[in-house]
C-alpha positions in Angstrom: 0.0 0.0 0.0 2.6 2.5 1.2 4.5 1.9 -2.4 1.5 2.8 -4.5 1.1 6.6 -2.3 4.7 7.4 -2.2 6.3 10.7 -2.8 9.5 11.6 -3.4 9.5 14.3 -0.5 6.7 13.0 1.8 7.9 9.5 1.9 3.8 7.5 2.3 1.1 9.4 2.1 -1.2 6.9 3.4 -2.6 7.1 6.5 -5.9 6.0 8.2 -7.2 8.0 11.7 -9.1 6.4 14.2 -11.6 9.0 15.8 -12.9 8.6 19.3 -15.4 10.8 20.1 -18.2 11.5 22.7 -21.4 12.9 20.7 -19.9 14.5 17.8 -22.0 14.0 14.9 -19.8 12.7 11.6 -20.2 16.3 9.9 -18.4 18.1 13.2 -15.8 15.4 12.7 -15.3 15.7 8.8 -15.5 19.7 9.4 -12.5 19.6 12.3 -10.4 17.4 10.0 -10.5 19.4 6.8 -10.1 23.0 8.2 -6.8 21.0 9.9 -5.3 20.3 6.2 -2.5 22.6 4.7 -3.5 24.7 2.1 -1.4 24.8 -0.9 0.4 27.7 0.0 1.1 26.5 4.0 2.6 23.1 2.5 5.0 25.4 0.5 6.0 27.4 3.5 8.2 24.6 4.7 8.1 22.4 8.1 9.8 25.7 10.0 6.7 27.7 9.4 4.5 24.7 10.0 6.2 24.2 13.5 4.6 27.8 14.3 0.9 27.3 13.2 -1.9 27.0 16.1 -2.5 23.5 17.0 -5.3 22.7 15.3 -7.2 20.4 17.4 -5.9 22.4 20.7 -7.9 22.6 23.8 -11.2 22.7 22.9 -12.7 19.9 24.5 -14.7 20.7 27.7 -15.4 18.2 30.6 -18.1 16.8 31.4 -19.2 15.7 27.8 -22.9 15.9 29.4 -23.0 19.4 29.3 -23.0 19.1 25.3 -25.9 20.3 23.5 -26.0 17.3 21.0 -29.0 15.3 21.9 -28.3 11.2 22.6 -30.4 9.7 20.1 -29.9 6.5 21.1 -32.2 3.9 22.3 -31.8 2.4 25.7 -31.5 -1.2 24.1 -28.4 0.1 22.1 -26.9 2.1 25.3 -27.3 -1.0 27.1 -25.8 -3.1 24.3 -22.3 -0.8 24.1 -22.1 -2.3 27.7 
């Protein structure tokens, strides 16, 4: 796989993410991900000037998840199951 996705300068290109998450719909996720991609000219800046960009997935969580606005839509049957 890595042979089929390899650049000269950025070695594999491949890489798969495992998201854990507590009540963040898919679209929050997707959203977070993208605006955390280089643009065009931020890749051509060089790793020095990427060392000095904001982390984008800082601290932004807050504790306790409960307090979240996004509504648990799932049934008791499948909260009961996850246990």
């Amino acid at each position: 796989m890595a042979s089929l996705h390899w650049n000269p300068r950025f070695g594999d290109r491949a890489q798969e993410l495992v998201v854990v998450t507590h009540r963040t719909s898919p679209d929050e996720i997707t959203s977070a991900l993208t605006a955390a991609l280089l643009t065009d000219n931020e890749l051509s800046a060089g790793p020095d000037a990427w060392a000095r960009y904001p982390d984008p997935f800082g601290d932004w969580h807050t504790d306790p998840c409960e307090d979240s606005d996004i509504t648990d839509s799932r049934t008791d049957a499948a909260r009961k199951e996850e246990k």
